[in-house]
C-alpha positions as CSV (number, residue, x, y, z in Angstrom):
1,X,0.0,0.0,0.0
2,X,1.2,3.4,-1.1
3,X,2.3,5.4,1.9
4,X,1.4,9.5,1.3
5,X,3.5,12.4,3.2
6,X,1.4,15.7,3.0
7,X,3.8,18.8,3.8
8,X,1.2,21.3,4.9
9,X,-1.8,19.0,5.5
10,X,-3.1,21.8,7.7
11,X,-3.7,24.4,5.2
12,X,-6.5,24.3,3.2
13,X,-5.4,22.7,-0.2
14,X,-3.6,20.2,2.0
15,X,-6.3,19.3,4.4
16,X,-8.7,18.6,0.9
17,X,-5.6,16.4,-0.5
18,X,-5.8,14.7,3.0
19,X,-9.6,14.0,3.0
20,X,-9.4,13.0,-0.1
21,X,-6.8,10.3,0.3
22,X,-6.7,9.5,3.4
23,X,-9.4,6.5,2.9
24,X,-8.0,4.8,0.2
25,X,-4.0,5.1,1.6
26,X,-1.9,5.1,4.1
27,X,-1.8,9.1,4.9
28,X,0.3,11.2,6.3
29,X,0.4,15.0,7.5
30,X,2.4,17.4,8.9
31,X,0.8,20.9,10.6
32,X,3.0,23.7,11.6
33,X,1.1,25.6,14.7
34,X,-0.2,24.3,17.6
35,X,-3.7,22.2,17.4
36,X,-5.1,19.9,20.1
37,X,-7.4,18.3,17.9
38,X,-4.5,17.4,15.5
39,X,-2.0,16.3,18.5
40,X,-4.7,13.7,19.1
41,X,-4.3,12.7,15.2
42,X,-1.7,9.7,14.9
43,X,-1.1,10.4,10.9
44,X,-0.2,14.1,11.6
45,X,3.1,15.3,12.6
46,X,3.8,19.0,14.2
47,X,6.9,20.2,11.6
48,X,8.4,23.7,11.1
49,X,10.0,24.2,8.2
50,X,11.9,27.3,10.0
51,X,13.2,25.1,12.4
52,X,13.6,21.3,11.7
53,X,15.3,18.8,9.1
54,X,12.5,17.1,7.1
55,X,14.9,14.6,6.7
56,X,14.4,13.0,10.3
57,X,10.3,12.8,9.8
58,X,11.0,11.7,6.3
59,X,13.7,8.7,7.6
60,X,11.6,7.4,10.7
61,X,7.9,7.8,8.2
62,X,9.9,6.2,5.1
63,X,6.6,7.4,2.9
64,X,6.3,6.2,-1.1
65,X,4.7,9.2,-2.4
66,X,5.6,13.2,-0.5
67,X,2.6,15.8,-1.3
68,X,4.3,19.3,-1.3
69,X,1.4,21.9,-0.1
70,X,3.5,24.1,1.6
71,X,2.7,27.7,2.2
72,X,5.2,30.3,4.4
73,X,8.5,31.6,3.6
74,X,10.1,30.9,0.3
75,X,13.8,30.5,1.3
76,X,12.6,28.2,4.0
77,X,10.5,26.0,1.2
78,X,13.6,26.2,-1.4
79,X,15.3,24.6,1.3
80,X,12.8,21.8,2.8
81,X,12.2,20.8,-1.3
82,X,15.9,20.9,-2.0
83,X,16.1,18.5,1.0
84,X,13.4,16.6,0.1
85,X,14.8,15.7,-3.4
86,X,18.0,14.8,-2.2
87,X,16.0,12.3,0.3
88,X,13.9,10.4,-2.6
89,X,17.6,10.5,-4.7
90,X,17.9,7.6,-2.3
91,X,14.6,6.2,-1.6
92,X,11.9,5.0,-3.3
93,X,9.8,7.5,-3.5
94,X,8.0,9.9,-5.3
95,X,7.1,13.9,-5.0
96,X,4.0,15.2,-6.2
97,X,4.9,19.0,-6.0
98,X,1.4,21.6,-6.4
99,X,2.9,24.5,-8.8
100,X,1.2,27.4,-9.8
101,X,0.0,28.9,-13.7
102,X,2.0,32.0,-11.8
103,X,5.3,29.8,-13.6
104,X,4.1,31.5,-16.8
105,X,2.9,34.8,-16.1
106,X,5.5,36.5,-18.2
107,X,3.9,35.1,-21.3
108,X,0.4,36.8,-22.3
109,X,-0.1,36.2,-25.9
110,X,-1.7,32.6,-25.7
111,X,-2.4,29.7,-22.9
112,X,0.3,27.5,-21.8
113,X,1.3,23.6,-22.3
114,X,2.9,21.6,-19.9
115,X,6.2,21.1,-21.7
116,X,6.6,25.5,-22.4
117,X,9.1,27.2,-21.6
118,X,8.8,28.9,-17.9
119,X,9.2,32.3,-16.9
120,X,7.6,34.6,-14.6
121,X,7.5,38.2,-13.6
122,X,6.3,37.3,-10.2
123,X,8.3,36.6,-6.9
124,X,5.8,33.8,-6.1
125,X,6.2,32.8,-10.2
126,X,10.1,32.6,-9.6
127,X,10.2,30.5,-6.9
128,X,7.6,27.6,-7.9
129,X,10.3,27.8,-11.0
130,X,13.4,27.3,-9.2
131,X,11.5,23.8,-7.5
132,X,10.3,22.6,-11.0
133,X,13.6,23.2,-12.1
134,X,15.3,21.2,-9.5
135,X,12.7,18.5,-9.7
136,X,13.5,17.8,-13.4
137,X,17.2,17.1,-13.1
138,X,15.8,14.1,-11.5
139,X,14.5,10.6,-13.0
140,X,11.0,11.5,-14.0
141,X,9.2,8.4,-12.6
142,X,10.6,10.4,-8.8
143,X,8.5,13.5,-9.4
144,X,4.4,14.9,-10.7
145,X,4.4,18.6,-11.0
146,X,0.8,19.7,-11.0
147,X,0.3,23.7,-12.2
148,X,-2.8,24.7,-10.9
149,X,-5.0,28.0,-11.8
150,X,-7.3,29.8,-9.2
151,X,-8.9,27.1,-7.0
152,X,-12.6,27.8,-6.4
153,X,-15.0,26.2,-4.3
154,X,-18.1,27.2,-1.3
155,X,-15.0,26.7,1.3
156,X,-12.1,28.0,-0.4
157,X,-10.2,30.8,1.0
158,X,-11.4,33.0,-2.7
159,X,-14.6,32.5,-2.1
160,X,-14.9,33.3,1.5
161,X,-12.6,36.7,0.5
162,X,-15.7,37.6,-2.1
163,X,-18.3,37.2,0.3
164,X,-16.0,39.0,2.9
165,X,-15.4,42.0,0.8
166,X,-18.9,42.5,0.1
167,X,-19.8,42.5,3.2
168,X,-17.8,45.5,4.1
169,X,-19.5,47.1,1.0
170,X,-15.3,47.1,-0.8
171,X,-14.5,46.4,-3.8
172,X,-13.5,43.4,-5.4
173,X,-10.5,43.8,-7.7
174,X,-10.9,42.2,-11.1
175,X,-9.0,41.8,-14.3
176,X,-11.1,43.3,-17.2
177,X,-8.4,42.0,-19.9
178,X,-6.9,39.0,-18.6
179,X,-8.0,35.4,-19.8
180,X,-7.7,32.2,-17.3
181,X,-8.6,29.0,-16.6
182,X,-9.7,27.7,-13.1
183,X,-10.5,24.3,-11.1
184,X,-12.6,23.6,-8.1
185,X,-10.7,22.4,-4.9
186,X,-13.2,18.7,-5.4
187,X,-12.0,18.4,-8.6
188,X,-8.2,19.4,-7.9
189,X,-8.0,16.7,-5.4
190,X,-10.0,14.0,-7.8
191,X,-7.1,14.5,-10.0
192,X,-4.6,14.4,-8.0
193,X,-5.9,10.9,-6.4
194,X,-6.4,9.8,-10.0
195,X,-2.0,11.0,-10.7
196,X,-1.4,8.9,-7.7
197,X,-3.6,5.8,-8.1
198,X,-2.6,5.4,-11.7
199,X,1.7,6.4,-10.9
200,X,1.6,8.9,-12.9
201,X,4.9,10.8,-13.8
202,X,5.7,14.5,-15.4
203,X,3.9,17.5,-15.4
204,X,0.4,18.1,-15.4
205,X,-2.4,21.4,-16.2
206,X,-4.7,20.7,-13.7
207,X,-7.0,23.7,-14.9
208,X,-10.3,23.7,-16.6
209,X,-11.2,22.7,-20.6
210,X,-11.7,26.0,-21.8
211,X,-11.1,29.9,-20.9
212,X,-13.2,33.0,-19.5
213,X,-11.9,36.8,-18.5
214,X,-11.1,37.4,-14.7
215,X,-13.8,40.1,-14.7
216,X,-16.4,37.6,-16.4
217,X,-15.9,34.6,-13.7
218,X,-16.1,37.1,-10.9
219,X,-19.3,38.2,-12.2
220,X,-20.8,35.0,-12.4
221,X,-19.5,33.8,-9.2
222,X,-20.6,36.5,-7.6
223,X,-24.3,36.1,-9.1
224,X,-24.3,32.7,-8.4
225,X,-23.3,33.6,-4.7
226,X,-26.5,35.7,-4.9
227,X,-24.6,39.1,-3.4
228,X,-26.2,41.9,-4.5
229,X,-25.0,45.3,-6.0
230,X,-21.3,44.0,-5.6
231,X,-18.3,46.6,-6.0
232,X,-15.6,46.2,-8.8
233,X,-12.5,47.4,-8.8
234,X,-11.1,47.3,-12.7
235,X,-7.4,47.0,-13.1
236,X,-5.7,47.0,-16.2
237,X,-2.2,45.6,-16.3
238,X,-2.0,45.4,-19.7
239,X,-3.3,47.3,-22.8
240,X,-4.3,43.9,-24.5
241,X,-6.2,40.6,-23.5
242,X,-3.3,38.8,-21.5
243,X,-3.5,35.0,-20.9
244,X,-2.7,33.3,-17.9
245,X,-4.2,30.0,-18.4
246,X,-2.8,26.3,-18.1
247,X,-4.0,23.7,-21.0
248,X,-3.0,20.2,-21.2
249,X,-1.6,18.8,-24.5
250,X,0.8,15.7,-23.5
251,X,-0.8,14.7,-20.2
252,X,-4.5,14.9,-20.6
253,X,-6.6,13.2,-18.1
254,X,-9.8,10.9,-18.6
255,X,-12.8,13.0,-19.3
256,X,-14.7,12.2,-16.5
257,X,-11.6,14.6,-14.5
258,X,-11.4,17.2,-16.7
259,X,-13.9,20.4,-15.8
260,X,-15.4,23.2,-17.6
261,X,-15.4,26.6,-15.9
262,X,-19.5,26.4,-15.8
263,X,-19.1,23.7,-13.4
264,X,-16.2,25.6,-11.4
265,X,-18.9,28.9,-11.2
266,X,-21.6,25.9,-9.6
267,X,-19.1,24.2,-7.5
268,X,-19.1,27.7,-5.0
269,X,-22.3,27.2,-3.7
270,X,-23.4,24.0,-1.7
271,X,-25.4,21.7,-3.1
């Protein structure tokens, strides 16, 4: 049985990864600030990345398969992933590291493949980079890269912000010009269970089949979220339509796990 470390199991993509798996393998998770309820938890393990070797969890827990969904400081991370891939060198094991569409946001003329060329104008952009980077020096049955767009969903953090913000009566910031694709946080961690189940290997687009404009979704979402009269905030960062979208060419996944960004816009409310 295939034996799944998740590095940042308490924050929220994490915790979905966990819930997802944690039925079908033998899972893992580590959760940085104190938590009675997860002390009680034998499959989590308190880790700061600030101040401990993953190496020690990562000898006495021996896992198959290491989810990175960390969050916090970047130097920190570049050092717990660079650590981390010099530990499955040696082991047999496997990282499944969640990326970002952020490791294209330099290009804006069209959507992105998984085998394009990276680059980023982004500090968060630049750093996902420098661990893809690393990761593909190695063997590629030891590594999944997953890019993932905007994660939406009735409990995700970008939902809660909306409703928050509208609350207060502020506005919500939107992007008039720029074209994405997005996934829900269900169908983000379907995927992933799929890449695992089936030992998958390379990189992966994890976003939705086709596109929409930031200030359309928002719309929508907000609509579907019935909040009324909401405030928008337009920014232009460009004086064109500028893409940041992540399409699969090489690596596409069955159809029942792909998703349309109609379904994303439903997935925010509970059924």
């Amino acid at each position: 049985m295939k034996k799944i470390l998740i590095i940042g199991a308490s924050g929220f993509i994490g915790n979905a990864l966990y819930k997802e798996l944690n039925s079908y393998f033998d899972t893992y998770g580590t959760y940085r600030t104190d938590n009675k309820l997860l002390e009680k938890n034998q499959k989590f393990f308190q880790y700061d990345m600030e101040l401990e070797d993953i190496s020690i969890l990562l000898d006495n827990l021996k896992p198959t398969i290491i989810i990175s969904a960390l969050r916090g400081n970047f130097n920190s991370q570049l050092d717990v992933h660079q650590r981390i891939i010099n530990w499955i060198k040696v082991h047999k094991c496997k990282l499944v590291f969640v990326s970002s569409a952020n490791v294209f946001d330099s290009f804006s003329n069209y959507p992105s493949y998984e085998y394009d060329k990276t680059l980023s104008d982004s500090v968060y952009g630049r750093f996902k980079i420098k661990i893809e980077n690393a990761l593909m020096r190695l063997p590629t049955n030891k590594y999944v890269i997953t890019r993932v767009p905007m994660i939406f969903g009735a409990t995700t953090p970008r939902v809660q912000e909306l409703k928050t913000l509208h609350d207060l009566k502020a506005p919500i910031e939107v992007f008039p010009n720029v074209i994405i694709n997005v996934t829900s946080i269900a169908k983000f961690t379907q995927q992933i269970h799929y890449i695992i189940n089936r030992n998958k290997k390379g990189v992966f687009h994890l976003g939705s089949t086709d596109l929409i404009y930031h200030l359309d979704l928002i719309k929508e979402i907000c609509d579907t979220l019935q909040l009324d009269d909401p405030i928008y905030k337009q920014v232009y960062d460009s004086n064109s339509d500028r893409y940041l979208a992540v399409l699969p060419k090489d690596n596409k996944l069955p159809k029942n796990l792909q998703i349309t960004t109609q379904e994303v816009i439903d997935s925010v409310v509970v059924n």
